[in-house]
TORFI-938574 format. One record per atom (N, C-alpha, C): residue in three letters; x, y, z. Coordinates in nm, 3 decimals. Layout:
BEGIN
@aa=ALA	px=X	py=Y	pz=Z
...
! end
This chain:
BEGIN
@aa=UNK	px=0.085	py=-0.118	pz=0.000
@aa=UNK	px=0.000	py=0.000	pz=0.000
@aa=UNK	px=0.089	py=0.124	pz=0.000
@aa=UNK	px=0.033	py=0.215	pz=-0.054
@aa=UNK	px=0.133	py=0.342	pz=-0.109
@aa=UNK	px=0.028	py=0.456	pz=-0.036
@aa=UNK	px=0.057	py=0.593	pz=-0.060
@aa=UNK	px=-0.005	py=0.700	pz=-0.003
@aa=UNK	px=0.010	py=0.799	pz=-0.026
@aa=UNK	px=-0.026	py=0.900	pz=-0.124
@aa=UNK	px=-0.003	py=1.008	pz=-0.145
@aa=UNK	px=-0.046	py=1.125	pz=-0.149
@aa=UNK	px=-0.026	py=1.264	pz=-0.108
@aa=UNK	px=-0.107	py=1.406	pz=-0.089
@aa=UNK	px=-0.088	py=1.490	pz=-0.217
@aa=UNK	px=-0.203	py=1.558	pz=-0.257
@aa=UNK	px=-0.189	py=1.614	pz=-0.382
@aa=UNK	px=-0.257	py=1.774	pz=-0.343
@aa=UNK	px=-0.209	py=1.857	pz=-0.403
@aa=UNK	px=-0.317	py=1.980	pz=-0.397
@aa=UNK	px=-0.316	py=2.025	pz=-0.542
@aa=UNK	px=-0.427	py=2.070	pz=-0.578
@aa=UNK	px=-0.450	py=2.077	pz=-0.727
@aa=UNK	px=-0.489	py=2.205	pz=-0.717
@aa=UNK	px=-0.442	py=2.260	pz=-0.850
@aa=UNK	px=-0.458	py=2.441	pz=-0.824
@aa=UNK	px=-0.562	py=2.446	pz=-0.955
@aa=UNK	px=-0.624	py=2.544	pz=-0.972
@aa=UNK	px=-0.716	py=2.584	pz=-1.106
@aa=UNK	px=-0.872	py=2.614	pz=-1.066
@aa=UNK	px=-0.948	py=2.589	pz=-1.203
@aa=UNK	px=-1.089	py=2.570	pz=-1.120
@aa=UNK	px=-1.139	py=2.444	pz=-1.102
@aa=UNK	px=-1.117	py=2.401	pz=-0.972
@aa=UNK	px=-1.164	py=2.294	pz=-0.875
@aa=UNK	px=-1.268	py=2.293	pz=-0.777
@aa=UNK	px=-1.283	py=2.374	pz=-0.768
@aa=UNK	px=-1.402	py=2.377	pz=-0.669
@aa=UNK	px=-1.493	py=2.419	pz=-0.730
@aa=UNK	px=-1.651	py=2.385	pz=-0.692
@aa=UNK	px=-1.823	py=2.419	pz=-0.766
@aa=UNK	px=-1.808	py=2.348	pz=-0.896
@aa=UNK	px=-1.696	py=2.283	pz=-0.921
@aa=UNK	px=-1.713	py=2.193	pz=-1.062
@aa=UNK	px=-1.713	py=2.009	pz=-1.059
@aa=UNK	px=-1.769	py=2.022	pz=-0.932
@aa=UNK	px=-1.813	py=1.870	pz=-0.934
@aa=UNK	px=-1.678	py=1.771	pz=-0.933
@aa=UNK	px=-1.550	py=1.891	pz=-0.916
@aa=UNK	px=-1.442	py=1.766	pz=-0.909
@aa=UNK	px=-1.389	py=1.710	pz=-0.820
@aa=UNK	px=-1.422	py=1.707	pz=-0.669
@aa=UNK	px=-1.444	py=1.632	pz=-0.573
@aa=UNK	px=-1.490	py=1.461	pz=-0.613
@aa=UNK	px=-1.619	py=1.501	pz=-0.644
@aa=UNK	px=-1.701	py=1.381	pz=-0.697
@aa=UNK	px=-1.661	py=1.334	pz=-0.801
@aa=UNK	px=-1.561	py=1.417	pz=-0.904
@aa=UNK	px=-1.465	py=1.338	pz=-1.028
@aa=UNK	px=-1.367	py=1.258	pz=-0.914
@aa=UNK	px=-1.283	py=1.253	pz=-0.845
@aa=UNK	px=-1.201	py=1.197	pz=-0.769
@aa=UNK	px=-1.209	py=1.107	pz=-0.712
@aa=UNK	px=-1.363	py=1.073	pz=-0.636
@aa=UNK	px=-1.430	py=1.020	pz=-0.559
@aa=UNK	px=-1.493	py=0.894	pz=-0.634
@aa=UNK	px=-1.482	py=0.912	pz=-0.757
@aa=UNK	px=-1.531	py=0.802	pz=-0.841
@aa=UNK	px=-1.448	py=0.729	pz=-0.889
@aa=UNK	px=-1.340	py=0.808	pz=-0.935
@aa=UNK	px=-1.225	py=0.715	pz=-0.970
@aa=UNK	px=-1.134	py=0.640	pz=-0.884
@aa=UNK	px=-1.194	py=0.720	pz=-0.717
@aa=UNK	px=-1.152	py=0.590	pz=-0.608
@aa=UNK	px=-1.201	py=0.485	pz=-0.616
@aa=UNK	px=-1.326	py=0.529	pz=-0.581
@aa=UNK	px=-1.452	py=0.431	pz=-0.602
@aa=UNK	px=-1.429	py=0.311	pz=-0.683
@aa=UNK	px=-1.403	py=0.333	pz=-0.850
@aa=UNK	px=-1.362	py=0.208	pz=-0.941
@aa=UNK	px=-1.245	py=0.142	pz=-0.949
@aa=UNK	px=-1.121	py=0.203	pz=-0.856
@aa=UNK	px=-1.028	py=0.154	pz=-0.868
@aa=UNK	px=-0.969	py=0.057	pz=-0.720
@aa=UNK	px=-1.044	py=0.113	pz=-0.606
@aa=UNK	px=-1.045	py=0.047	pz=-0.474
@aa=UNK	px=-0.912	py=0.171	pz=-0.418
@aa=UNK	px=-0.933	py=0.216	pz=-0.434
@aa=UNK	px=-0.841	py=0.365	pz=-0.311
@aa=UNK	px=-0.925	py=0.367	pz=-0.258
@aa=UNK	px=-0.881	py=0.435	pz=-0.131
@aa=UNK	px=-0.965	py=0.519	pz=-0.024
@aa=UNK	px=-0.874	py=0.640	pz=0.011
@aa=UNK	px=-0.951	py=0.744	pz=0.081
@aa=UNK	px=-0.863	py=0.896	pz=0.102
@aa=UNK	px=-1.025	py=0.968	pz=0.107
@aa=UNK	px=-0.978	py=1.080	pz=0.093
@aa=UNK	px=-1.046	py=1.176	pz=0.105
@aa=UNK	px=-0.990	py=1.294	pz=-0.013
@aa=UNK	px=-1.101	py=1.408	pz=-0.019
@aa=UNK	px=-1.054	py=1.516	pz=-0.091
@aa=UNK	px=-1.140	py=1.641	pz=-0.008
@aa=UNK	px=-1.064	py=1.759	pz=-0.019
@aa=UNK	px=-1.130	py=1.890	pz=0.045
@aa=UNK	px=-1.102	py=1.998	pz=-0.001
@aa=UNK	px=-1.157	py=2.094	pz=0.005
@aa=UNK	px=-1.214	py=2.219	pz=-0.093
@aa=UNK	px=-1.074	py=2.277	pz=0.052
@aa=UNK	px=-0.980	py=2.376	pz=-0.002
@aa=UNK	px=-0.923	py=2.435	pz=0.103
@aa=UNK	px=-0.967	py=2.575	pz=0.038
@aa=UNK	px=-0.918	py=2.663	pz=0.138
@aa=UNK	px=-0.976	py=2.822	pz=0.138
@aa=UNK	px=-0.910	py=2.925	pz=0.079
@aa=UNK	px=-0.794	py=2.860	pz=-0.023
@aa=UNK	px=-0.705	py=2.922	pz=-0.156
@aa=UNK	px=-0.766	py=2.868	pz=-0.263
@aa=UNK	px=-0.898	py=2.801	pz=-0.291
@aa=UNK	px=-0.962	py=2.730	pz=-0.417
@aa=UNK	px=-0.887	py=2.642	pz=-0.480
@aa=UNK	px=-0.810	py=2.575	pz=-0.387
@aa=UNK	px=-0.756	py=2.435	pz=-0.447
@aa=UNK	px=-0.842	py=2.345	pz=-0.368
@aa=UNK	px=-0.770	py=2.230	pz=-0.394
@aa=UNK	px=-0.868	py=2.107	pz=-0.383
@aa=UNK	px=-0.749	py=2.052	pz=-0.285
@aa=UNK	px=-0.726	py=1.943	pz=-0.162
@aa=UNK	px=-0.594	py=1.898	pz=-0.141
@aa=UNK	px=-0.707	py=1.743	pz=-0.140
@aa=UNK	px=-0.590	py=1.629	pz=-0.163
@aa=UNK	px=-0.674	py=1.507	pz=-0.217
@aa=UNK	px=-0.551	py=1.416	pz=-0.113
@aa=UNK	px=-0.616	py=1.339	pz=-0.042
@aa=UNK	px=-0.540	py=1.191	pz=0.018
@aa=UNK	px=-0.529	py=1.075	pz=-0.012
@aa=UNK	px=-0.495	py=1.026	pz=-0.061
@aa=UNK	px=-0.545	py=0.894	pz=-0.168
@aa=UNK	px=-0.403	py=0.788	pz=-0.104
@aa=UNK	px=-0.484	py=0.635	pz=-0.103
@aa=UNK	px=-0.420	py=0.537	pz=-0.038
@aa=UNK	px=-0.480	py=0.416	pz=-0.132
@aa=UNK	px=-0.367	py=0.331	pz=-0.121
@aa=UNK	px=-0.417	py=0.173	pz=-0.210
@aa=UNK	px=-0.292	py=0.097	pz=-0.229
@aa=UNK	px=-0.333	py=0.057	pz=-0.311
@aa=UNK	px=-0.219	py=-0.017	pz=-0.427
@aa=UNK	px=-0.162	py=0.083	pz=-0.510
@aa=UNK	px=-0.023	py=0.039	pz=-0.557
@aa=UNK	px=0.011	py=0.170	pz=-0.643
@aa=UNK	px=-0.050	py=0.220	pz=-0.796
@aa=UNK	px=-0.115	py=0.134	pz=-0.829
@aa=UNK	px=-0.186	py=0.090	pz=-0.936
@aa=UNK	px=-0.344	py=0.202	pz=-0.927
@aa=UNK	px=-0.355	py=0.174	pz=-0.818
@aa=UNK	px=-0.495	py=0.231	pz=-0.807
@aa=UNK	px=-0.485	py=0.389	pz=-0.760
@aa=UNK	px=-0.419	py=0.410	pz=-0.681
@aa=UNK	px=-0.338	py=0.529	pz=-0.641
@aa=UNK	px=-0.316	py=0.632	pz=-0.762
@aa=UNK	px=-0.196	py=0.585	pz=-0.837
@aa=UNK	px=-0.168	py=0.649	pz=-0.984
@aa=UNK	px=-0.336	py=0.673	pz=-1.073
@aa=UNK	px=-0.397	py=0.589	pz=-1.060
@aa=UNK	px=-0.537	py=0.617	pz=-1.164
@aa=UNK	px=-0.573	py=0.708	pz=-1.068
@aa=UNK	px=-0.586	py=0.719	pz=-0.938
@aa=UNK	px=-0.660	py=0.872	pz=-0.910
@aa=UNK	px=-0.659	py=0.982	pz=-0.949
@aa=UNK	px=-0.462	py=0.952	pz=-0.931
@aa=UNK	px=-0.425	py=1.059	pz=-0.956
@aa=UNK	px=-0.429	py=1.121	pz=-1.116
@aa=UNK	px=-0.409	py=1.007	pz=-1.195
@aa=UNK	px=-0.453	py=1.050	pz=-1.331
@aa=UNK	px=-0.625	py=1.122	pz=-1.356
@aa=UNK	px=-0.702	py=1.073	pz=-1.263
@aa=UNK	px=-0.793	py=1.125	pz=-1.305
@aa=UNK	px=-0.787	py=1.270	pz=-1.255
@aa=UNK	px=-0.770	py=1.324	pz=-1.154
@aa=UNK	px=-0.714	py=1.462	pz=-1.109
@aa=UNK	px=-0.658	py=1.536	pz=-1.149
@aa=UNK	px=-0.573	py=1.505	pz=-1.273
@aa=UNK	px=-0.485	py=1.526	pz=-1.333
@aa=UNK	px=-0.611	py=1.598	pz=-1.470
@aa=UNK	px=-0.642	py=1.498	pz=-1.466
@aa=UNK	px=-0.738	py=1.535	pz=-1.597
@aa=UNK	px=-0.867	py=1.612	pz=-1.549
@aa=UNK	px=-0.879	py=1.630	pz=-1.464
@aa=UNK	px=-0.986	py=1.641	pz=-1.357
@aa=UNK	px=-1.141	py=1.641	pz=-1.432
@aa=UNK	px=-1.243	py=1.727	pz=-1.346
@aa=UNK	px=-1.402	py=1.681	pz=-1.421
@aa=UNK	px=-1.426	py=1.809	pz=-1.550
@aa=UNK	px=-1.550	py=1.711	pz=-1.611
@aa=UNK	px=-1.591	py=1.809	pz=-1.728
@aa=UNK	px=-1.555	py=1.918	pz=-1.712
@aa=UNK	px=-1.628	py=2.039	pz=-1.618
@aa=UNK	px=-1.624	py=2.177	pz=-1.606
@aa=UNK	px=-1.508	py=2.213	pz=-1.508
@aa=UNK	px=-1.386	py=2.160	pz=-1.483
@aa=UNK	px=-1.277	py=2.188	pz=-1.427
@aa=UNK	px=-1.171	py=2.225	pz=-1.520
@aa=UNK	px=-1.108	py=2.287	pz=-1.466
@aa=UNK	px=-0.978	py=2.351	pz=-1.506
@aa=UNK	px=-0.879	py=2.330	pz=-1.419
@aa=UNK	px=-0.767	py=2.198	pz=-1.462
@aa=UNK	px=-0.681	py=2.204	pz=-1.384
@aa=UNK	px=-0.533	py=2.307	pz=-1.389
@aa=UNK	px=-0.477	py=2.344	pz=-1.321
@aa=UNK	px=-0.346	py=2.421	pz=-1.358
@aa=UNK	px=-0.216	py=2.331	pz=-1.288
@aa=UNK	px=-0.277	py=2.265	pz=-1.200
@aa=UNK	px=-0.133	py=2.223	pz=-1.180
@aa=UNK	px=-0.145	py=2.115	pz=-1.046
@aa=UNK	px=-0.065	py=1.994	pz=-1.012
@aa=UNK	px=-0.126	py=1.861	pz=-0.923
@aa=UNK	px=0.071	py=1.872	pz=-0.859
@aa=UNK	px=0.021	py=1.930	pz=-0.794
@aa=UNK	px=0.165	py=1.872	pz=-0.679
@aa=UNK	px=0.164	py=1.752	pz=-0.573
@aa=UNK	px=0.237	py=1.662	pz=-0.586
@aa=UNK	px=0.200	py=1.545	pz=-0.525
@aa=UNK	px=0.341	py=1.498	pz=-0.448
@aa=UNK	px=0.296	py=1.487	pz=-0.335
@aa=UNK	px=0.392	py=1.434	pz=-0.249
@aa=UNK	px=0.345	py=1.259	pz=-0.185
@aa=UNK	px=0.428	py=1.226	pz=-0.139
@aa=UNK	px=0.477	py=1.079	pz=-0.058
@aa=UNK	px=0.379	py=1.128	pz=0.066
@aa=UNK	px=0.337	py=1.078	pz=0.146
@aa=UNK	px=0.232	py=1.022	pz=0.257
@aa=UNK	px=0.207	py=0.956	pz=0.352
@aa=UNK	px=0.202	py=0.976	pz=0.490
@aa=UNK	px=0.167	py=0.850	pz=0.524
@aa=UNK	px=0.055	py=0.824	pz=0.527
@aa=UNK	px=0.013	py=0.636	pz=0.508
@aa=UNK	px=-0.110	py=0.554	pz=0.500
@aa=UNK	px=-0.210	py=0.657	pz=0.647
@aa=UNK	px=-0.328	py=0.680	pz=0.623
@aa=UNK	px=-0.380	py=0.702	pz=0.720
@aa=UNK	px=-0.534	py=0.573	pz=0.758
@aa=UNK	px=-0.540	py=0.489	pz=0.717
@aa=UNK	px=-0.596	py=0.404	pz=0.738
@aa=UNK	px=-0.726	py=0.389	pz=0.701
@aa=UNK	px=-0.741	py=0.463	pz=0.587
@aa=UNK	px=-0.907	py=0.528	pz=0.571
@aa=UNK	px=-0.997	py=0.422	pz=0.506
@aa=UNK	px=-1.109	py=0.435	pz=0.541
@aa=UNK	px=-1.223	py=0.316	pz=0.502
@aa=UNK	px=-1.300	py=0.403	pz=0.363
@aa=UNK	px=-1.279	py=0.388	pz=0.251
@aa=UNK	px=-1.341	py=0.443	pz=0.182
@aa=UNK	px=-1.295	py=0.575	pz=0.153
@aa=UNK	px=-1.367	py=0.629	pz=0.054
@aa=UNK	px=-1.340	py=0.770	pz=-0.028
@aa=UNK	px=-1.463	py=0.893	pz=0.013
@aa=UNK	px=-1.371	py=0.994	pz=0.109
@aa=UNK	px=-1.458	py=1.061	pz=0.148
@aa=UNK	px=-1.456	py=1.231	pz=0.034
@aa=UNK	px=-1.568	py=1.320	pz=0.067
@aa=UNK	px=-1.544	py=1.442	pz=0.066
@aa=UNK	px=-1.574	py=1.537	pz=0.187
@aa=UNK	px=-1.442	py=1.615	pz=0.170
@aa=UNK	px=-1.483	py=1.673	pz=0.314
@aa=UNK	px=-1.491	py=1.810	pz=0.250
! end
């Protein structure tokens, strides 16, 4: 199991890309969380296999329909033990 923190800069927030993230946990078996922070990025926790991990992050990367990503900084993590894919 791998673990990694991301904060994604652009337009991320009110564009449903929480719930883009949250799905591609969902199909891939990650768990983490993602949260709207109060600079209009998004910061995302994502835990799994490395396999499943990387597809999050690809999808974040690409993020949802009406998003605009500018940029996914991603650091190393530790596992926080999470049951599922939250939004906070």
């Amino acid at each position: 199991m791998v673990a990694r923190r991301a904060i994604v800069t652009g337009r991320v927030q009110g564009v449903f890309f929480r719930a883009h993230v949250q799905d591609a946990a969902e199909r891939h078996g990650a768990t983490g969380w993602a949260a709207n922070r109060g600079d209009g990025s998004v910061e995302i926790h994502v835990e799994g296999p490395p396999e499943a991990v990387e597809a999050v992050l690809a999808a974040a990367r690409s993020g949802s329909p009406r998003s605009q990503v500018e940029g996914v900084h991603v650091r190393d993590a530790e596992p926080e033990g999470c049951s599922g894919f939250a939004s906070r």
